[in-house]
C-alpha positions as CSV (number, residue, x, y, z in Angstrom):
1,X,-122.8,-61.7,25.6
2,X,-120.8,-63.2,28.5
3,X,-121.9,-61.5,32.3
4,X,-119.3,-59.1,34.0
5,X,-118.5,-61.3,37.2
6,X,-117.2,-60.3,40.3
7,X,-114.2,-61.7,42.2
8,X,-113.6,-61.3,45.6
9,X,-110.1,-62.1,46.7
10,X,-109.3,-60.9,43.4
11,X,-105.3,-59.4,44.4
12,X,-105.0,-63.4,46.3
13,X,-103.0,-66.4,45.3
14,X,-106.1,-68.3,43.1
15,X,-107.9,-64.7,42.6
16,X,-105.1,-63.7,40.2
17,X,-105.4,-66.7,38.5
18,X,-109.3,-66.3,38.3
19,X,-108.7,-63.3,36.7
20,X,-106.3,-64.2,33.9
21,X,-108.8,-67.1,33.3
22,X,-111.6,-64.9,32.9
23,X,-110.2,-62.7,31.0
24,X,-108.8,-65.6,28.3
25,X,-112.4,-66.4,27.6
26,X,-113.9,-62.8,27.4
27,X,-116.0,-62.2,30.4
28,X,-116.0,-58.8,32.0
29,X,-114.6,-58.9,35.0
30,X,-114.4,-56.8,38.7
31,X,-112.0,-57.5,40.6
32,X,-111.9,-56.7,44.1
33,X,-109.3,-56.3,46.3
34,X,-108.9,-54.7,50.3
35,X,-108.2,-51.1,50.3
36,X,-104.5,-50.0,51.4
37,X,-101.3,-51.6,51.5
38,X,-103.0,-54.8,50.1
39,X,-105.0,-52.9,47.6
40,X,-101.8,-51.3,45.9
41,X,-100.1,-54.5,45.3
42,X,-102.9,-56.5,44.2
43,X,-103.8,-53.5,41.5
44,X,-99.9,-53.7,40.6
45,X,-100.2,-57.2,39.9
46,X,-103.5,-57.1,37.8
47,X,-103.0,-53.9,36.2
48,X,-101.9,-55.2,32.9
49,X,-105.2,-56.5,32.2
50,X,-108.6,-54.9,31.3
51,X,-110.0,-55.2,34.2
52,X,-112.5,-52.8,36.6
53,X,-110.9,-52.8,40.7
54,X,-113.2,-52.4,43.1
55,X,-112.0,-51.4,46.3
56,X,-113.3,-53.1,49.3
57,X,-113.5,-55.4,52.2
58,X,-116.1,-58.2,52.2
59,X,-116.0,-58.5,56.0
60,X,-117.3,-54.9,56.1
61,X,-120.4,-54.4,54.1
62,X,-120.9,-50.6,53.6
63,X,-117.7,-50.7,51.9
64,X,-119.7,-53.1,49.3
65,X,-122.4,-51.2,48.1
66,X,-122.8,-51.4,44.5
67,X,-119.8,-53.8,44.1
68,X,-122.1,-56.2,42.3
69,X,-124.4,-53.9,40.5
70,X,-124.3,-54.4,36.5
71,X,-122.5,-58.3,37.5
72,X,-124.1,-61.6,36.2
73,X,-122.1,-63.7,38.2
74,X,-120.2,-63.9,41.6
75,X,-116.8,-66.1,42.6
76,X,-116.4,-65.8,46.0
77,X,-112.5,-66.9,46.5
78,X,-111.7,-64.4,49.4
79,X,-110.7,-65.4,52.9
80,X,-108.4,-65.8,55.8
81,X,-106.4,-69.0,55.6
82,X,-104.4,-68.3,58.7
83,X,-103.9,-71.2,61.0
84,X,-101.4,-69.8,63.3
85,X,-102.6,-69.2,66.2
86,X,-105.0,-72.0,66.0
87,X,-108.3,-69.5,67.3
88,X,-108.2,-66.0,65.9
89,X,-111.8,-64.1,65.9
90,X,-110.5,-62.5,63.0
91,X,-111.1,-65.7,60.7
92,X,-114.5,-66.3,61.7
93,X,-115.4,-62.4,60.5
94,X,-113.5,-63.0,57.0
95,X,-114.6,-66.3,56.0
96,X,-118.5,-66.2,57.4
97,X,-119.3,-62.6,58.2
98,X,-117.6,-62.3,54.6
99,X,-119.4,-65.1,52.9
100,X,-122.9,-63.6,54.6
101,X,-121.9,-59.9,53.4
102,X,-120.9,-61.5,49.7
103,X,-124.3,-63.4,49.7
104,X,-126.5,-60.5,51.1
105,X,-124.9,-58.8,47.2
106,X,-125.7,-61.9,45.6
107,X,-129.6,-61.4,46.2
108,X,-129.4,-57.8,46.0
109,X,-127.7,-58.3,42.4
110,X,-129.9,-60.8,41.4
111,X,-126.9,-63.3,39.8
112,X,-127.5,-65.8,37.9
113,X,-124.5,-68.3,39.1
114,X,-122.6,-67.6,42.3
115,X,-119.5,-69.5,42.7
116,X,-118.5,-70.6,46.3
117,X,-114.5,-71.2,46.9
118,X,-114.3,-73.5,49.9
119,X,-111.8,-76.0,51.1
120,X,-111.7,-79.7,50.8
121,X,-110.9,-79.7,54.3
122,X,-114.8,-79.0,55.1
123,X,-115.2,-82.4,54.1
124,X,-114.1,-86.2,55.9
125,X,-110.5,-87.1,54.4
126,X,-109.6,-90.4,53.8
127,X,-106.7,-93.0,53.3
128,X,-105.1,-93.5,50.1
129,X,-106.6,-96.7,49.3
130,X,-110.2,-95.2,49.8
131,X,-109.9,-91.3,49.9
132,X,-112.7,-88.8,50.8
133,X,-115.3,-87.3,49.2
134,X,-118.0,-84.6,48.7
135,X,-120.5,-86.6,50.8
136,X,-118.4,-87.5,53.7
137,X,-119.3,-85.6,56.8
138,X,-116.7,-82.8,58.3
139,X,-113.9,-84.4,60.2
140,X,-112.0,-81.3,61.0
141,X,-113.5,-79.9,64.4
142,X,-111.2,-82.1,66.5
143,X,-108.3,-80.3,65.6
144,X,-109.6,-76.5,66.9
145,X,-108.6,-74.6,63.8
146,X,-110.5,-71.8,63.6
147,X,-109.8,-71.9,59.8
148,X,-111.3,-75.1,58.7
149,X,-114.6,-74.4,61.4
150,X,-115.0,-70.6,60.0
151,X,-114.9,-72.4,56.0
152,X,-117.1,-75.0,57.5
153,X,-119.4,-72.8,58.8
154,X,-119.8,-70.4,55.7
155,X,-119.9,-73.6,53.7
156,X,-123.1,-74.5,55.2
157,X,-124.4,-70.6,55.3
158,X,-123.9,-71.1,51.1
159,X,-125.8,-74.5,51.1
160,X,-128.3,-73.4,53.0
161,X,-129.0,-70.1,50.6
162,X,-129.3,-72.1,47.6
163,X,-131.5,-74.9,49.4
164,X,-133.7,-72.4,51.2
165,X,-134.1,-69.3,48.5
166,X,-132.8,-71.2,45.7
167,X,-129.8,-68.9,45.3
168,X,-127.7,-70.3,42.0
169,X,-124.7,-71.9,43.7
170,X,-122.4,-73.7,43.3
171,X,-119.6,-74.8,45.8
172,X,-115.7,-75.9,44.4
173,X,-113.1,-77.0,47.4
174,X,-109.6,-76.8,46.5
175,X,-107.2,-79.2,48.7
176,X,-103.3,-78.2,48.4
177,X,-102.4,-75.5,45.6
178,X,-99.2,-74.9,44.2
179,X,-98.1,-73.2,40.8
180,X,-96.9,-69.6,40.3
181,X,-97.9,-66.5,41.3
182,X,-97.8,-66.6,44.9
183,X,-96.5,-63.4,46.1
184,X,-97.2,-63.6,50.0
185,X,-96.3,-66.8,49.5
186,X,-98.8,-68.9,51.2
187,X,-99.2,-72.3,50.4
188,X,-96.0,-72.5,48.2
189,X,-94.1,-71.0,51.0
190,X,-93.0,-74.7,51.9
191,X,-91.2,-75.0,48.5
192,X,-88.8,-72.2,50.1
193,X,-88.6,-73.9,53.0
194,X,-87.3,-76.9,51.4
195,X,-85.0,-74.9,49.0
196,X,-83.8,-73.3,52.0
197,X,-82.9,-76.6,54.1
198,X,-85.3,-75.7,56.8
199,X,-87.3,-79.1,56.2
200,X,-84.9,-81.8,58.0
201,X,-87.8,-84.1,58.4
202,X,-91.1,-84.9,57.4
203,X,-94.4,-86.2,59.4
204,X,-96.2,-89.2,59.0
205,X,-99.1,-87.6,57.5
206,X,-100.0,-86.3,53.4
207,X,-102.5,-84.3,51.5
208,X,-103.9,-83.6,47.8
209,X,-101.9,-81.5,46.1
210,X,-103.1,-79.8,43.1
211,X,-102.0,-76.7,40.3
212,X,-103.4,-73.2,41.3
213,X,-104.4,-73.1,36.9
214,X,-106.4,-76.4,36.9
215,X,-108.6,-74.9,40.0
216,X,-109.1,-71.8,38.6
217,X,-110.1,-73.8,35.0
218,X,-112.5,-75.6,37.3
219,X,-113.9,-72.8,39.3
220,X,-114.6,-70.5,36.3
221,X,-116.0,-73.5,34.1
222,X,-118.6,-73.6,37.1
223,X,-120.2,-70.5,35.8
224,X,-121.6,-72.5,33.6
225,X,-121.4,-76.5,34.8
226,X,-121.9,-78.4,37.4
227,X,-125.1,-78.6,39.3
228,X,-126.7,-75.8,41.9
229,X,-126.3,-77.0,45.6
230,X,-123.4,-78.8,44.4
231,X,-120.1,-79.2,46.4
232,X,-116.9,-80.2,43.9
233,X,-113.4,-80.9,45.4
234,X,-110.9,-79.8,43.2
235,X,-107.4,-81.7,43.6
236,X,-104.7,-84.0,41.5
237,X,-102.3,-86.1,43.3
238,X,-102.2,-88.1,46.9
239,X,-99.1,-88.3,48.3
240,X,-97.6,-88.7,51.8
241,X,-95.2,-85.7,52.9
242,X,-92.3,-88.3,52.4
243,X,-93.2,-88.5,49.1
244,X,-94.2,-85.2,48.4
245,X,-91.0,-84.0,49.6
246,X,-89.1,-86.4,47.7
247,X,-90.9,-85.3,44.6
248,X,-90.4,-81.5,45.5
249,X,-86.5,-81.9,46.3
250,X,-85.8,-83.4,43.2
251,X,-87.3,-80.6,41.0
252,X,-86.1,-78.0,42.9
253,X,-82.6,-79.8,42.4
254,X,-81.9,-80.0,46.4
255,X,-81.2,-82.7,49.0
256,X,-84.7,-84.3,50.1
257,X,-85.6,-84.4,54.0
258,X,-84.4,-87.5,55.7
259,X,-85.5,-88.4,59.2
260,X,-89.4,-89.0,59.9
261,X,-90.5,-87.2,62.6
262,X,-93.0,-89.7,64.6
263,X,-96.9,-88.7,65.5
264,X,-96.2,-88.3,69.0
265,X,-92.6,-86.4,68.8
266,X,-94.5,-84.0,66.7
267,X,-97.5,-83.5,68.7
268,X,-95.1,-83.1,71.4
269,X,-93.4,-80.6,70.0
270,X,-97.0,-78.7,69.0
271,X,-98.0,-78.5,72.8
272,X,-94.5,-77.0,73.5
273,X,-94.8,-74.0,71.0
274,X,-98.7,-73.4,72.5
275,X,-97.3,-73.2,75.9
276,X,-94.4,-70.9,74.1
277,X,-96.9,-69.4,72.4
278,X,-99.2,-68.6,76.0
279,X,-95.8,-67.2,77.7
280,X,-94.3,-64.8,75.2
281,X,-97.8,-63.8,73.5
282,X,-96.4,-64.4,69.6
283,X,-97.5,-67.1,67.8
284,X,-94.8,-69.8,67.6
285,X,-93.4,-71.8,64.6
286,X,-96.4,-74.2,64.9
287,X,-99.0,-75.1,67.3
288,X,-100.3,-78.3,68.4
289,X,-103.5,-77.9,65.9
290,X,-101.0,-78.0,63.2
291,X,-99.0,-80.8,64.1
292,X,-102.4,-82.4,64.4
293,X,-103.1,-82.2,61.2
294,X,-99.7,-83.2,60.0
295,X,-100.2,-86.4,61.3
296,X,-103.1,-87.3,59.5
297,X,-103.4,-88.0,55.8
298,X,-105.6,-85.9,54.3
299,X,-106.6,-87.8,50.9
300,X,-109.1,-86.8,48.8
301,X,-111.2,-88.3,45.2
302,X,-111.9,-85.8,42.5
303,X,-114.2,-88.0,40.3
304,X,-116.8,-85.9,40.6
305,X,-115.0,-82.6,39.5
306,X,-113.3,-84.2,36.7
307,X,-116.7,-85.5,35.7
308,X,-118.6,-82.4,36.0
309,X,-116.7,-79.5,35.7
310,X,-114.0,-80.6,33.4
311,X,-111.1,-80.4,36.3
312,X,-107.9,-80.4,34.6
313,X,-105.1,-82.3,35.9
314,X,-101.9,-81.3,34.9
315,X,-99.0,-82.9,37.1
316,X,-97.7,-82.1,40.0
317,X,-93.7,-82.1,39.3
318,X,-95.0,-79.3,36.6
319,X,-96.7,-77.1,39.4
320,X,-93.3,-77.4,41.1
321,X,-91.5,-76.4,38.8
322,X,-93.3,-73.4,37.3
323,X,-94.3,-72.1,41.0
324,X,-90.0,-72.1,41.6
325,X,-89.2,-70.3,38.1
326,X,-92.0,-67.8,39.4
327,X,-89.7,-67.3,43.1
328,X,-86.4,-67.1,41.2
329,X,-87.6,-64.7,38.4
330,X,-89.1,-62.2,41.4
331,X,-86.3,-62.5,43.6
332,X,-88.0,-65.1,46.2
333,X,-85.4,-67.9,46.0
């Protein structure tokens, strides 16, 4: 008989997708989501599936108690991906005080497999011609995102806890994800962007880009593969932003950016919004942080993922295009 797991972040971009996957292969599942506003459209979402909602926050404990009880298994997919502002003490009590509060159910539960989602930004990116890895050492604390430090930091707390007390863990880091299902929207929020025209140039720099499906394939197969104490990046595709743009334009049938915007013009441009930012006391369109790591090309190898937890790798122009059927059919685009 298959263990009832839990899943944090369960109303959340990936978390939705955890769920369905789950589900497909028969496990039990609990799937918990914030109380309130967020609550009510996360249970909306999932209610179409046999599933048991828990109601909770995992950056306050007492309103855990007894989440895990009766669960074989923990994925731990929620957090606070805000990078805008750049420091914001609410991150750091999501993603670590959350991670700690998950961990502290993990032992009381007595799991047998916790599943940590990280970021591959935790890790040293490389170029395309020699992309980073699993072992290369964080290269993200220059840039002063709270974000990538907090996921950093309760990266380590995880490592530590299955190093230390031999906790069953098992760490997957997603890089870019796009597909459908992304109400907020979050990370597919750029393909309305460019749909809209509001993209008239792109940076120097690129990412991995990967479909939201093939990491929740990869992140639910970890229940049962990969190795304890084991970090696994789980991406597709390098490209540059020119050619991710290019790629996106064409299946959203729309006019690609043209004019590349040079390092320093953007990095210009992301101390002027800090400084707007300081004066008016809203967050701007961007800050310097993220022009920062615009300009960098954050490329990443998935060998290891592929190898050992049977990461699918379904092309990108069809994550495009199934995350834009997913706008137009719920009236985002």
């Amino acid at each position: 008989m298959l263990p009832k797991v839990l899943v944090t972040g369960a109303g959340g971009f990936l978390g939705r997708h955890l769920v369905e996957q789950l589900r497909q292969r028969g496990y039990p599942v609990r799937a918990l989501v914030r109380p309130g506003v967020a609550a009510t459209s996360a249970l909306a979402a999932l209610s179409s599936r046999p599933i048991e909602v828990w109601e909770g926050d995992v950056a306050q404990l007492p309103t855990l108690k007894g989440a895990a009880d009766g669960c074989g298994a923990i994925i731990h997919a929620a957090a606070l991906a805000q990078v805008n502002p750049a420091r914001n003490p609410a991150v750091w009590v999501a993603n670590l005080t959350g991670t700690e509060n998950v961990l502290q159910l993990a032992r009381q539960a007595g799991i047998s497999r916790f599943v940590y989602v990280g970021t591959a930004n935790v890790f040293g990116f490389g170029t395309k011609e020699q992309p980073g890895d699993e072992t290369r050492p964080y290269a993200g604390r220059s840039y002063g995102l709270d974000y990538m430090d907090s996921k950093r930091a309760a990266t380590d707390v995880v490592l530590q806890a299955a190093a230390r007390e031999q906790l069953p863990a098992v760490l997957v880091h997603p890089t870019f994800m796009l597909g459908p299902g992304d109400a907020k929207p979050t990370s597919n929020a750029l393909l309305l962007e460019l749909y809209r025209g509001k993209l008239p140039g792109y940076p120097p720099g690129g990412k991995n880009y990967v479909h939201v499906r093939d990491v929740a394939v990869a992140t639910v197969n970890a229940l049962t593969q990969g190795w304890v104490g084991e970090s696994y990046i789980l991406g597709n595709q390098n490209l540059s932003y020119h050619e991710a743009f290019a790629l996106m334009a064409r299946v959203l049938g729309v006019a690609a950016p043209r004019w590349p915007i040079p390092a320093g013009l953007a990095s210009l441009y992301g101390h002027f919004c800090d400084l707007q930012a300081r004066l008016t006391g809203r967050p701007a369109q961007l800050n310097s942080a993220m022009a920062a790591v615009a300009n960098d090309g954050h490329y990443f190898r998935v060998d290891k993922a592929r190898t050992e937890l049977n990461l699918p790798q379904t092309d990108l122009e069809t994550a495009i295009a199934e995350a834009f059927h997913w706008f137009k059919a719920h009236d985002y685009a």
